[in-house]
C-alpha positions in Angstrom: 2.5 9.4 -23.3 4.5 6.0 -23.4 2.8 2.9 -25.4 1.6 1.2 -22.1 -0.1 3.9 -20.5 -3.2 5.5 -21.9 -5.3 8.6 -21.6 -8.1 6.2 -19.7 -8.4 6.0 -15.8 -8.2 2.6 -14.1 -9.7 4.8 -11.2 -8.8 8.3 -10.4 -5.6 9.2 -11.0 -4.3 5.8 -12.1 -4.3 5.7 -16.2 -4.9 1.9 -17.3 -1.9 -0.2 -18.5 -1.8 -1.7 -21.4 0.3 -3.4 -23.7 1.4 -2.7 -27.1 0.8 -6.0 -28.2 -1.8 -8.8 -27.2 0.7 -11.3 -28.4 2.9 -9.9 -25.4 0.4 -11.8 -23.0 2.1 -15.4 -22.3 0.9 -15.8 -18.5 -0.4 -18.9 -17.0 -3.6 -21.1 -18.5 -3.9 -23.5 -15.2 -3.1 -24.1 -12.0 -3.0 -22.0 -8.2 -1.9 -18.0 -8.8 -1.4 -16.0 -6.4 -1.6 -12.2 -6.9 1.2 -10.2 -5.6 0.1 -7.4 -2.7 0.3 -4.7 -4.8 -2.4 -6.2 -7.2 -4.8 -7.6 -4.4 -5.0 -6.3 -1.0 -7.4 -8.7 0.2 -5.4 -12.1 2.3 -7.2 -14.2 -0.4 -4.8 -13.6 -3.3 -4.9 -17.1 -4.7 -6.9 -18.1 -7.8 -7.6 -21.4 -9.3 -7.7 -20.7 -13.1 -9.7 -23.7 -13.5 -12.6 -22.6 -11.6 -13.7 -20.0 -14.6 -15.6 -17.3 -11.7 -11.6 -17.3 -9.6 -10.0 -16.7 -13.1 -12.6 -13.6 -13.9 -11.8 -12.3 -10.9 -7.9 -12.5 -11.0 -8.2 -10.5 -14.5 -10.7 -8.2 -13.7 -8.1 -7.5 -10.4 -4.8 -7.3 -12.4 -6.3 -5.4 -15.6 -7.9 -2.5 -12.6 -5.1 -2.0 -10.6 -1.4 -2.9 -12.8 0.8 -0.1 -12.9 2.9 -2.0 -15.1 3.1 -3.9 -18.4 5.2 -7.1 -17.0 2.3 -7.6 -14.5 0.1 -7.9 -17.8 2.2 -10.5 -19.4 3.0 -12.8 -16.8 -0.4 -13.2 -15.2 -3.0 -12.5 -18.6 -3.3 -15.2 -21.3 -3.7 -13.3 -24.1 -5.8 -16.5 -25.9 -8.0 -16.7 -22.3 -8.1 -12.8 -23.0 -10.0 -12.8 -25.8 -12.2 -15.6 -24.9 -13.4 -14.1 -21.1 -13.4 -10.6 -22.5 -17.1 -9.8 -22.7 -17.3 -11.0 -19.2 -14.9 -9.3 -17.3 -16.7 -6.6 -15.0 -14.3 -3.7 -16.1 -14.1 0.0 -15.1 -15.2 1.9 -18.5 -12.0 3.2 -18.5 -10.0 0.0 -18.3 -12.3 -1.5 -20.9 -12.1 1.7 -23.4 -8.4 2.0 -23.4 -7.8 -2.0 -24.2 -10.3 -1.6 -27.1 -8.9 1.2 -28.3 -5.8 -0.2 -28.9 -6.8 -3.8 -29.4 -10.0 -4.0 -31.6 -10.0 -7.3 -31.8 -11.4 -7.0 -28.4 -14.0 -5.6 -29.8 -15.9 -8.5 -31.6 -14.3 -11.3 -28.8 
């Protein structure tokens, strides 16, 4: 099993990426995003990351459906990680694997 990928389902048949360390995590803290295809399928990819409900929803998308670890540190803020955690609405699997290997998650 590599050190990205876990034993936890995003959603069947996609194991949840993440990455070996939070410090890895250097993506944007303002400004207009928008989510590449593969991450959101829906035509309203952009997210204002100052309105604090469009930058939930950005995570919550990329941290469900990335199938890779650069996605993870170019778009997630590893400080704005830790500080929305206990909000994001997370599949269990997604949330159990980036607790698992990030306790400090844990107690955010």
């Amino acid at each position: 099993m590599s050190a990205t990928a876990s034993a936890y389902l995003a959603r069947p048949g996609r194991p949840a990426v993440v990455p070996r360390t939070l410090d890895e995590l250097a993506g944007p803290t303002g400004g207009i995003v928008e989510l590449p295809v593969r991450l959101m399928w829906n035509s309203e990819r952009a997210f204002d990351l100052a309105d604090p409900d469009e930058l939930l929803w950005m995570y919550e998308n990329v941290l469900r459906e990335t199938t890779r670890v650069t996605d993870l540190r170019e778009l997630i803020h590893a400080p704005t990680l830790r500080r929305v955690w206990p909000l994001l609405n997370l599949p269990r699997g997604v949330r159990l694997a980036w607790e698992g290997r990030h306790r400090s998650l844990c107690t955010a």
